[in-house]
C-alpha positions as CSV (number, residue, x, y, z in Angstrom):
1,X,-12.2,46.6,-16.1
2,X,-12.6,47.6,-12.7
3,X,-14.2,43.9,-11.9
4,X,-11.7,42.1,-13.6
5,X,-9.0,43.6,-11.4
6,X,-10.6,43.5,-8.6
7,X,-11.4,39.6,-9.8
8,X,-7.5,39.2,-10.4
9,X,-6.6,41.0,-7.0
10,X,-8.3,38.4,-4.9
11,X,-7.2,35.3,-7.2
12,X,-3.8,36.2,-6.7
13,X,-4.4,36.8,-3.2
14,X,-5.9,33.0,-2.6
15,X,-3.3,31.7,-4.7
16,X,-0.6,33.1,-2.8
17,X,-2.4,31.4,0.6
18,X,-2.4,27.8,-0.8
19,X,0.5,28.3,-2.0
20,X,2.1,29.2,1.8
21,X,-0.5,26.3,3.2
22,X,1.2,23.8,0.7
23,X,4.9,24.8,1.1
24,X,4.9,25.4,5.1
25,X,2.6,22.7,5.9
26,X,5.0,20.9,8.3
27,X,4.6,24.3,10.3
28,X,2.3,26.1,12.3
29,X,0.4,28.3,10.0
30,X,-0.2,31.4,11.3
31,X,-3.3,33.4,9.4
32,X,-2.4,36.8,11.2
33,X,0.9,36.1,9.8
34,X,0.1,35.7,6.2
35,X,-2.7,38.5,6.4
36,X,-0.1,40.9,7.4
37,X,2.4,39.9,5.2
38,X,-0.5,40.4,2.2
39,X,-1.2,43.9,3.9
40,X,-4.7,43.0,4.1
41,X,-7.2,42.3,6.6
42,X,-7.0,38.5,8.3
43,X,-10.6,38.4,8.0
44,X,-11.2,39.6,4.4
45,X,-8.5,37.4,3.6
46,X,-10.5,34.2,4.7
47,X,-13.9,35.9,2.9
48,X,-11.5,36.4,-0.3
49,X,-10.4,32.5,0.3
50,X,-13.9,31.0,0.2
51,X,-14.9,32.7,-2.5
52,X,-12.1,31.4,-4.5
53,X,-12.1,27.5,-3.4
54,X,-15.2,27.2,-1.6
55,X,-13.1,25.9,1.8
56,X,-12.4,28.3,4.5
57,X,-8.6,28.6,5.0
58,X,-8.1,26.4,8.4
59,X,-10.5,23.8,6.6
60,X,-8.3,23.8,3.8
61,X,-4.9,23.3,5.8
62,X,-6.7,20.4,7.8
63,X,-7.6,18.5,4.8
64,X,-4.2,19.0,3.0
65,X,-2.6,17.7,5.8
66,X,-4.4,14.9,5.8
67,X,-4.3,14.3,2.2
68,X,-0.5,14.5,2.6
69,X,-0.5,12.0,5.4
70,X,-2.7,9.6,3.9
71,X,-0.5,9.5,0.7
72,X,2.4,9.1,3.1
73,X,1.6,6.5,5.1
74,X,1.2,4.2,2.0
75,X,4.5,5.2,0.0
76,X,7.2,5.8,3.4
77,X,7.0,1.8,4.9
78,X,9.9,2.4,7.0
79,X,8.6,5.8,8.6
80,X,6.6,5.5,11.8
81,X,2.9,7.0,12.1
82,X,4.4,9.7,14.2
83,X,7.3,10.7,11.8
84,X,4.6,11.4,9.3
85,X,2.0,13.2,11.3
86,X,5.0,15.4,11.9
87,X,5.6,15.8,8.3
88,X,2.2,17.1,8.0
89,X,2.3,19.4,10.8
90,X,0.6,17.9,13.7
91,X,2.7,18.2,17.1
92,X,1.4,14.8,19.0
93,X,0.2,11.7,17.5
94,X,-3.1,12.0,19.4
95,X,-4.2,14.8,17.0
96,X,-3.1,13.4,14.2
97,X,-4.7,10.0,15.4
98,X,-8.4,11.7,15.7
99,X,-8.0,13.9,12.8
100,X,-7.2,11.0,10.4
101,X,-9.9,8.5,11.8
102,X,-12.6,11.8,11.8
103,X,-12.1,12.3,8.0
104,X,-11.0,8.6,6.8
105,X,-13.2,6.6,9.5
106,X,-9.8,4.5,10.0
107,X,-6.7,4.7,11.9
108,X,-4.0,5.8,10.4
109,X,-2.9,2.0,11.4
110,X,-5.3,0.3,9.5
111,X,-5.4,2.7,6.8
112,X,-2.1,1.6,6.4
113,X,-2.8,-2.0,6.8
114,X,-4.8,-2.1,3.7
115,X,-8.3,0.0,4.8
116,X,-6.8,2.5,2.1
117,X,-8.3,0.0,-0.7
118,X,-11.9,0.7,0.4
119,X,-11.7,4.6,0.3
120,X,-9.4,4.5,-2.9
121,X,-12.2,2.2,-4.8
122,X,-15.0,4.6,-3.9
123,X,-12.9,7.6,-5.7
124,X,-12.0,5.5,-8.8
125,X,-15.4,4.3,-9.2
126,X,-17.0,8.1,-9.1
127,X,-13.5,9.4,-11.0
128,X,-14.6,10.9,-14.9
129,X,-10.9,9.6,-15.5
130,X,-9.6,6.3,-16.4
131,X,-7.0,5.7,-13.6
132,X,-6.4,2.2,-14.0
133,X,-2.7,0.8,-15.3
134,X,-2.4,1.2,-19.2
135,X,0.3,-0.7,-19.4
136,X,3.4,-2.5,-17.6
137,X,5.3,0.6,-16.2
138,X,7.7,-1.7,-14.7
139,X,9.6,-1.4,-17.4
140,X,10.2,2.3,-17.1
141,X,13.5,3.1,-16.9
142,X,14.0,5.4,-13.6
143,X,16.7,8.3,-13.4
144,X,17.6,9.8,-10.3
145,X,17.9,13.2,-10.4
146,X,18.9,16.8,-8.9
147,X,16.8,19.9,-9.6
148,X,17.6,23.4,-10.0
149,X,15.6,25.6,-8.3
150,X,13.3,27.0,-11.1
151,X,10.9,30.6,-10.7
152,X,7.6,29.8,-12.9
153,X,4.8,31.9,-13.8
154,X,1.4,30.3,-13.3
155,X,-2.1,29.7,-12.9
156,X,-3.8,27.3,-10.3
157,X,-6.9,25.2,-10.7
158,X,-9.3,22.9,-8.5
159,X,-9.7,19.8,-10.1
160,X,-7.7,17.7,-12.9
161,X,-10.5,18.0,-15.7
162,X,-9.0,18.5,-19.4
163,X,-12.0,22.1,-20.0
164,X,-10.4,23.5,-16.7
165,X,-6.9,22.7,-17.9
166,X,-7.2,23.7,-21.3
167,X,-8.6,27.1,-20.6
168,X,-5.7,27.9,-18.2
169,X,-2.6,26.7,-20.2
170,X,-4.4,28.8,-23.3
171,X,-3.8,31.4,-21.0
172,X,-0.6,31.1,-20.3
173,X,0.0,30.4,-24.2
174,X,-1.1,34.0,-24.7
175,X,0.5,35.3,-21.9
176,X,4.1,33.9,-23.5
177,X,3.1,35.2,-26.9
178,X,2.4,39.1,-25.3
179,X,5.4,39.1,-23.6
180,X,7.8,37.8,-26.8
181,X,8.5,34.5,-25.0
182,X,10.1,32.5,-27.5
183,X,11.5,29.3,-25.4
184,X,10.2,27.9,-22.5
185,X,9.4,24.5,-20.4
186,X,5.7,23.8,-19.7
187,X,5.0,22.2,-16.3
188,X,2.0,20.2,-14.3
189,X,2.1,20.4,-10.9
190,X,0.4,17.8,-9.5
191,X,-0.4,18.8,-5.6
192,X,-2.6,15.7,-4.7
193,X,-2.7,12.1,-5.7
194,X,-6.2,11.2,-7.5
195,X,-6.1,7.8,-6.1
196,X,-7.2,9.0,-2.5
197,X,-8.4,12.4,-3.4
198,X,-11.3,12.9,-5.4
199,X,-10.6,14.6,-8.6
200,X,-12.6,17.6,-7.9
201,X,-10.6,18.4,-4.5
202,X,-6.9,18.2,-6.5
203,X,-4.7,20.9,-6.6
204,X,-2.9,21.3,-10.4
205,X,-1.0,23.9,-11.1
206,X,-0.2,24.9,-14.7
207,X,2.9,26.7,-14.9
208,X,5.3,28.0,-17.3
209,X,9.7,28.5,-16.8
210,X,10.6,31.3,-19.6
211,X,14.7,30.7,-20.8
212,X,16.6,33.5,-21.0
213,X,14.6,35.8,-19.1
214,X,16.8,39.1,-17.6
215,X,14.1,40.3,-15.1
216,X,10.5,39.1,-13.8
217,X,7.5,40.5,-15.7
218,X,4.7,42.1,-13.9
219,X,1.2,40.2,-15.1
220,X,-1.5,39.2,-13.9
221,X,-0.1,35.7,-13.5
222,X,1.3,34.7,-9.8
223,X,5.4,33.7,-9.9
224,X,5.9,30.0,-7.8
225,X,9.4,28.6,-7.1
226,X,10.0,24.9,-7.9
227,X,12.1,24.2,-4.5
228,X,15.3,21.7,-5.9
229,X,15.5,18.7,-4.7
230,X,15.7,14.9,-5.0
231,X,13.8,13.0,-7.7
232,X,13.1,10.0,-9.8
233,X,12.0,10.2,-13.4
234,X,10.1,8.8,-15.9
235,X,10.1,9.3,-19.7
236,X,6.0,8.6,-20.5
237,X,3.6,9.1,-23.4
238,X,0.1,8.7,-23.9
239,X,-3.2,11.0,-23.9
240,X,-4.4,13.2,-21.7
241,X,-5.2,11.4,-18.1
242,X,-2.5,9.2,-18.8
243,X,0.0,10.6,-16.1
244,X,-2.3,10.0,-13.5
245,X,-2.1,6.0,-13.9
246,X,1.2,6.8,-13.6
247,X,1.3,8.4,-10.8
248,X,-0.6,5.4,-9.2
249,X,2.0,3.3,-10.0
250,X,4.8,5.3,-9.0
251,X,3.7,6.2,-5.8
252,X,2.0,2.8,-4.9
253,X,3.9,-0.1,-6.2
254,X,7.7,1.6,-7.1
255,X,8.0,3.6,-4.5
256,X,7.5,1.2,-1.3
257,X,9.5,-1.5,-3.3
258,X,12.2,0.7,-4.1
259,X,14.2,2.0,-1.1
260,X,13.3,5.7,-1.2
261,X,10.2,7.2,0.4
262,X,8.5,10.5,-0.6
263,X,7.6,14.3,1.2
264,X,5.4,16.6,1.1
265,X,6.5,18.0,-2.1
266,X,4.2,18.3,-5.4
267,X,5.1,15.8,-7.8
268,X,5.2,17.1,-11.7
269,X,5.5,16.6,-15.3
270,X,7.9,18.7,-17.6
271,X,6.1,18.7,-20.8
272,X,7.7,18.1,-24.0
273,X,4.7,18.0,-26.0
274,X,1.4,19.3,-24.2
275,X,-1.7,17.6,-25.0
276,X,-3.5,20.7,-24.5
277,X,-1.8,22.1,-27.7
278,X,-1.4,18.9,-29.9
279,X,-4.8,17.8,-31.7
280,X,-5.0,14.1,-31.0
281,X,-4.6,15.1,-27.3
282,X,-1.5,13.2,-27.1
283,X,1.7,14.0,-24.8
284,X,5.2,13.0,-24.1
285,X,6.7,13.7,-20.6
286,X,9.2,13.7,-18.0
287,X,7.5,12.6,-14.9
288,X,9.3,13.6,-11.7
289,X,8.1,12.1,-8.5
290,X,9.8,13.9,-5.2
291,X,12.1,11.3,-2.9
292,X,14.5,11.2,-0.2
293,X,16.7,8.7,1.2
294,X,18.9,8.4,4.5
């Protein structure tokens, strides 16, 4: 019992990191900062980290800002290279310009250009997922919508694979059944796009909103906030996998076609059936995929 608390102490403790890294990352992250506010030591901290994701801490922020740039530079046409670097958190271009072309071996110019395709064929060729189109989501009908900020209890996992995602929402499913949770809304978060990041290095975060709840429960599971903001939707079904074809299209072929651009935000699904739970595998969705306009 010990061990397992211990276990849960430091997962919670990672968690709470990438979940900083991911929602400052237009900042200056500060490690003595975060250690401090943790009350533990900054470097325990990082030896808790790489246990937990393999990736020391500045490693990780480094290649989420990248990821978050290269995604970016393909969906906001009308932003400049600087704009988005600045988005990401780099303070001068010339950083931004080395980092991008040390990791991608491009410029964040020709990445832009079309060098993206090379890198992006690679991933889908070593993907176990089928990201290619499944059918003409052109015909999608998109919503516009405000969100409510929302407080979430959750897990996070490394990777989009169905075992890792099925053991986690099982958890949460018996976490909602000990604590008498009757009605809810089951969420992905989806913190990377597959298309340039291999499946492996995603961020998805399974998470669950509780209706009608008076105070927060104490658990072993971590509490988020879903920030509210700006977004388009999509009504989809399919089988499990199928949002990330989505996701393709939305971010690469609706998006720089149709007048908005995207952040830095997660994009997610609000399930109304989870494939997880349904015995064909099958699921019906709201997509929602983060936007802005000026």
């Amino acid at each position: 019992m010990r061990k397992n608390n211990t276990l849960n102490r430091h997962q919670k403790l990672a968690f709470k990191v990438l979940e900083h890294i991911n929602k400052y990352i237009d900042t200056d992250i500060n490690i003595d900062y975060l250690a401090s506010e943790l009350k533990v030591d900054r470097f325990h901290l990082q030896k808790i980290f790489k246990e937990q994701f393999n990736s020391n801490i500045y490693e990780t922020i480094k290649s989420i800002r990248l990821q978050k740039a290269s995604n970016l530079l393909l969906t906001n046409i009308h932003s400049t290279i600087t704009e988005i670097a600045n988005l990401c958190g780099y303070s001068s271009q010339t950083s931004f310009i080395t980092a991008f072309k040390k990791k991608f071996n491009q410029t964040p110019k020709q990445w832009r250009q079309g060098g993206y395709k090379i890198y992006s064929d690679k991933i889908l060729q070593n993907s176990s997922l089928d990201l290619s189109e499944k059918y003409d989501y052109s015909k999608l009908e998109v919503k516009i919508v405000k969100t409510k900020e929302q407080k979430a209890y959750y897990i996070l996992q490394k990777g989009y694979g169905y075992n890792e995602g099925i053991n986690n929402w099982k958890k949460i499913q018996a976490w909602a059944y000990t604590h008498d949770i009757k009605e809810c809304t089951q969420i992905g978060i989806f913190h990377d796009n597959p298309i340039i990041t291999p499946i492996d290095d995603c961020f998805y975060t399974a998470a669950i909103v509780p209706k009608n709840l008076d105070k927060q429960i104490e658990s072993n599971l971590l509490t988020i906030t879903i920030d509210e903001g700006l977004y388009a939707t999509f009504d989809i079904s399919g089988k499990f996998g199928e949002v990330l074809p989505l996701m393709r299209w939305a971010y690469h072929e609706w998006l720089p076609k149709s007048g908005f651009e995207t952040n830095t935000k997660p994009s997610f699904a609000i399930f109304h059936k989870n494939p997880i739970f349904d015995e064909k595998k099958e699921f019906e969705a709201t997509f929602y995929l983060p936007i802005q306009y000026s």
